[in-house]
C-alpha positions as CSV (number, residue, x, y, z in Angstrom):
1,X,133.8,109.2,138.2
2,X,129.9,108.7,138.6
3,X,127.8,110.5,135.8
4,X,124.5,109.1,136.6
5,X,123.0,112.2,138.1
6,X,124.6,114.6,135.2
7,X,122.7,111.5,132.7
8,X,119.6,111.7,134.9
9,X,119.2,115.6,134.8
10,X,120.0,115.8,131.3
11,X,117.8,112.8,130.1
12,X,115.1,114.9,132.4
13,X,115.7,118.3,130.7
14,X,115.5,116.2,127.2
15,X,112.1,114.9,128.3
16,X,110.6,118.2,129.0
17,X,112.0,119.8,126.0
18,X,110.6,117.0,123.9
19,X,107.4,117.6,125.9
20,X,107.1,121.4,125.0
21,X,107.6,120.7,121.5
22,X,105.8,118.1,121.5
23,X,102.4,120.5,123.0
24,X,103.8,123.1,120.0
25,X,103.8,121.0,117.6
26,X,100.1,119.5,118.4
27,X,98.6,123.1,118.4
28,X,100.1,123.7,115.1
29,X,99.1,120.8,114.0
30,X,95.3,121.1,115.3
31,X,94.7,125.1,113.9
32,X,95.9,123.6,110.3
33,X,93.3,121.0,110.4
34,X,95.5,118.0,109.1
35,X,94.4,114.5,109.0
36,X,93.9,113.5,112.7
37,X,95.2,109.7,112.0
38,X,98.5,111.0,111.2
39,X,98.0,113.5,114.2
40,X,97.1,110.6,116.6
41,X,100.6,108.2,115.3
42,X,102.6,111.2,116.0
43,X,101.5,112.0,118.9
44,X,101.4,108.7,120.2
45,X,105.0,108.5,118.9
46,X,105.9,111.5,120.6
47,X,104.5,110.4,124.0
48,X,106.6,106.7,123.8
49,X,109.7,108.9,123.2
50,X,109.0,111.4,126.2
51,X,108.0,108.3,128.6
52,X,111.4,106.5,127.5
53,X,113.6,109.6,128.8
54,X,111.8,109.7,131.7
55,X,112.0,106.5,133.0
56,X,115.8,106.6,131.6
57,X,116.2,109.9,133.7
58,X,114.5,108.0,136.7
59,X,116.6,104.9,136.3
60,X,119.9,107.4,135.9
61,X,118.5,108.9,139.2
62,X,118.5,105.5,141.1
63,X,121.7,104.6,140.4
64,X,123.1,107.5,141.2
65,X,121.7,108.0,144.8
66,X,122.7,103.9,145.5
């Protein structure tokens, strides 16, 4: 049985989760006025993790409409 599309829609709903927490977390972050180098690795850290799932959910999606 093929489970690329199931993969691809769950790596997708992943990604946006991440992203969501990823905004929340940011805010949080901003209004406590923590040290903005730290703030700038995670968030860069954050942003290589949601780009991944994406183009994991896009690669998922491919395979499963070949």
């Amino acid at each position: 049985m093929n489970y690329n599309l199931l993969y691809a829609i769950l790596f997708s709903l992943t990604s946006f989760g991440f992203f969501k927490l990823h905004k929340w977390w940011l805010k949080a972050r901003n209004e406590s006025r923590d040290s903005k180098s730290f703030t700038f690795a995670g968030a860069l850290k954050h942003w290589i993790i949601i780009i991944g799932l994406a183009i994991a959910a896009l690669i998922n999606f491919f395979k499963a409409i070949e």
